[in-house]
C-alpha positions, 0 to 999 in steps of 0.5 A: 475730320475739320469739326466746325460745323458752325462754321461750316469748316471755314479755314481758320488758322488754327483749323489748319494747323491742327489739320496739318498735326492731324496728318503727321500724327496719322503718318507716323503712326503704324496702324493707320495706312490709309487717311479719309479727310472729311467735314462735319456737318453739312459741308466738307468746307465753305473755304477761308474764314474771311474775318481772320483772313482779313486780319493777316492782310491787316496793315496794321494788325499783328498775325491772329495766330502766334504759332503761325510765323507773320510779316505785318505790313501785307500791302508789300507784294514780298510780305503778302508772298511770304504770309500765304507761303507760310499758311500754305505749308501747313496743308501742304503735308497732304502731298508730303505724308506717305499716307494715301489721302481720300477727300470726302466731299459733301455739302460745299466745298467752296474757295479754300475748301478746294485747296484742301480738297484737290490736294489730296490723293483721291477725291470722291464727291456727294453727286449734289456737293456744290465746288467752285471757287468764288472768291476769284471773282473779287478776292483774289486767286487760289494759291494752291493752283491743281484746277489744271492738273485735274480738269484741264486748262479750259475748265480750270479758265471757265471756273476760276474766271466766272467763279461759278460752281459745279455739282459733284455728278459734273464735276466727276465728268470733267476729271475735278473730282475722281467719283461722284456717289449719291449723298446717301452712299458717300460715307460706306463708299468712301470707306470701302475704298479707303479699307481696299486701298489699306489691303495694300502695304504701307511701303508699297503704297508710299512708292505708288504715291511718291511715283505719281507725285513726282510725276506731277512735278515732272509737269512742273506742279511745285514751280506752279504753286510758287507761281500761284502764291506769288499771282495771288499775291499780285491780284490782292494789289488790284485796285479794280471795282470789284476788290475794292468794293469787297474790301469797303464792303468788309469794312464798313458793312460785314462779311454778309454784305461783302459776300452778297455785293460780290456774287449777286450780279452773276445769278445762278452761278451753278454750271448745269452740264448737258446730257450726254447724247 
């Protein structure tokens, strides 16, 4: 469970880590066979936490975190590759553990939220748990790039470019999320799956994940992260309106305003899929 609620499970660097921990402890230990990753609180995860974000972009400033391997100077397109390679391979053990790994997403699961999130191996969805990724539209691009491997090159473009949302029940429509359930029944359901997938034994269900993740990288997944990384990377270069005056705004003004500046032009930013027939 990422347990900062207060927070609303932002993704700071110590949040991951003990996350990536958590996960090798699971691994390695013979009476868990199946992992459910959840969010406490209202939320799975509202993304980055953006202030320490900013402090491992700094310039100036020395890496917020010592355990996590830091190149000051992140203006350098090549130190700012390597700073979101290093934080990037901490829940990269989501694909790496033998595990099988279900996402539980209710709330929103928002920017970083959904780095977590689409990494795993199964993601079912509260039907009113809000997705997106709204920091494409000033901040940059998500460095762990599965949008096209679960809803297909039109979707992943309609979403990252606009950096609207969507609502579990669509997402669940257009392949982002495997399942969409009532709020009310996401715990007992995800549960009762995790305890089917558990009949399972271990070795059997590591050949069954390694298979399909290897068919993945058939499709050129992990070339596709590289690149993701190093794209990401270029668009925090940009000198556009948009991320420089996110930037100023974080500067001079706070994370709220910064947020509200950015994302107040687009309105209502949840995409409402019509109804079948």
């Amino acid at each position: 469970t990422m347990n900062k609620p207060d927070k609303r499970n932002a993704l700071s660097n110590e949040l991951v880590s003990e996350l990536r921990d958590a996960l090798l402890e699971a691994d390695a230990r013979d009476d868990v066979q199946a992992v459910v990753l959840k969010g406490a609180g209202k939320d799975f995860c509202a993304g980055y936490d953006l202030i320490t974000a900013y402090e491992r972009y700094d310039d100036e400033g020395a890496g917020p975190d010592p355990s996590i391997p830091y190149r000051a100077g992140a203006g350098s397109f090549d130190n700012d590759t390597w700073n979101v390679e290093r934080f990037q391979s901490l829940p990269n053990v989501i694909y790496d553990i033998h595990e099988p790994v279900i996402a539980m997403v209710q709330g929103n699961c928002l920017a970083g939220g959904t780095d977590i999130a689409l990494r795993c191996d199964m993601i079912v969805a509260a039907d009113d748990a809000k997705i997106g990724f709204p920091a494409t539209r000033a901040n940059g691009s998500p460095p762990a790039h599965m949008w096209t491997y679960h809803c297909g090159p039109q979707w992943a473009k309609r979403l990252l470019m606009t950096g609207d949302t969507i609502r579990g029940q669509d997402a669940a429509r257009i392949g982002l999320v495997m399942e969409a359930v009532p709020a009310e029944e996401l715990d007992a359901y995800v549960m009762e799956l995790a305890r089917r997938v558990a009949l399972i034994d271990p070795e059997l269900n590591a050949a069954h994940k390694r298979i399909v993740n290897v068919a993945l990288e058939q499709m050129g997944m992990m070339t596709l992260q590289r690149m993701a990384i190093e794209m990401d990377a270029r668009a925090h270069l940009s000198t556009g309106p948009r991320r420089s005056g996110f930037k100023s705004d974080m500067k001079e003004h706070g994370m709220k305003v910064a947020l509200k500046n950015r994302d107040e032009p687009f309105g209502n930013s949840v995409i409402e899929l019509r109804a079948k027939g």
